[in-house]
N, C-alpha and C positions, 0 to 999 in steps of 0.2 A: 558425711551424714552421721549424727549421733542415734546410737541406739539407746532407747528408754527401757530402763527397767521397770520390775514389774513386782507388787506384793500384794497381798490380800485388801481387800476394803477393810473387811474389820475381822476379830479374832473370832475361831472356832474350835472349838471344843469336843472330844469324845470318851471314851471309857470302857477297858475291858479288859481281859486278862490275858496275858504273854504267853504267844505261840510256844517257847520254848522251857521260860523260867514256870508260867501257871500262877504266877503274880499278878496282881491286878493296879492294871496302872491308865493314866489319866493325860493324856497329849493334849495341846492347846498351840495353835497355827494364831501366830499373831503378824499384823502387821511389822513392817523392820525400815529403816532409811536405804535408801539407795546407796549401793556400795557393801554393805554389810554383809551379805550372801546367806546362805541356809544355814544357822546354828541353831544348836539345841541346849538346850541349858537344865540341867538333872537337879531339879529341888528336895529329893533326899540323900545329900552327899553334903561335906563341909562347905559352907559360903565361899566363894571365889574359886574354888575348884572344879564348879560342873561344866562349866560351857565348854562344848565339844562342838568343831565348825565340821561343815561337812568337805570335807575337800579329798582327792584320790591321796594327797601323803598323808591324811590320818585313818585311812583302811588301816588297821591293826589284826583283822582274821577273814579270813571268806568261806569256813566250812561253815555249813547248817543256814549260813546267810552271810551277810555282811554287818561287819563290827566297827566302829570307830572311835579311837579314844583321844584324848587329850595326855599333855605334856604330865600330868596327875595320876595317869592310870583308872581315868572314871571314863568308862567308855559306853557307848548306844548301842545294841544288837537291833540284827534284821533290820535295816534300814532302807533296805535295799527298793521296796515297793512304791514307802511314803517318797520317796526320794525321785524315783521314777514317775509317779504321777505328778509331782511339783515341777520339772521339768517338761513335763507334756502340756502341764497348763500356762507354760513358760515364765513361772514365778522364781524370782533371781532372788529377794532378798524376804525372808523369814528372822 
């Protein structure tokens, strides 16, 4: 039996300021192909360098939250919630 993966219909959007940093920043949940899995890609950082996947070998910190970085050193805090609800709604590829 194959199992099917699973992404959004279409992209979502939200806006607000960081639990920890007090920066105000702008998430956007887009559809992704099958296979791809949960990545994030950091649009204020140099081109080619922000895509951070989400996977347990790129955990880089777990005080205060969860942190994950890339091979770059541009990493995502708190993740930990968005991450936990995508999986609840059983969404494999972002």
């Amino acid at each position: 039996m194959v199992d099917m993966q699973h992404t959004l219909a279409k992209s979502v959007s939200c806006a607000g300021v960081g639990v920890h940093s007090g920066v105000r920043a702008r998430l956007t949940l887009k559809p992704a192909p099958t296979g791809t899995g949960i990545v994030f890609l950091r649009t204020d950082v140099e081109k080619g360098t922000g895509t951070v996947r989400a996977h347990a070998e790129t955990v880089t910190d777990t005080q205060l939250g969860t942190t994950i970085s890339n091979e770059h050193g541009v990493s995502v805090a708190v993740v930990e919630h968005l991450l936990a609800a995508i999986a609840g709604l059983g969404i494999d590829n972002l």
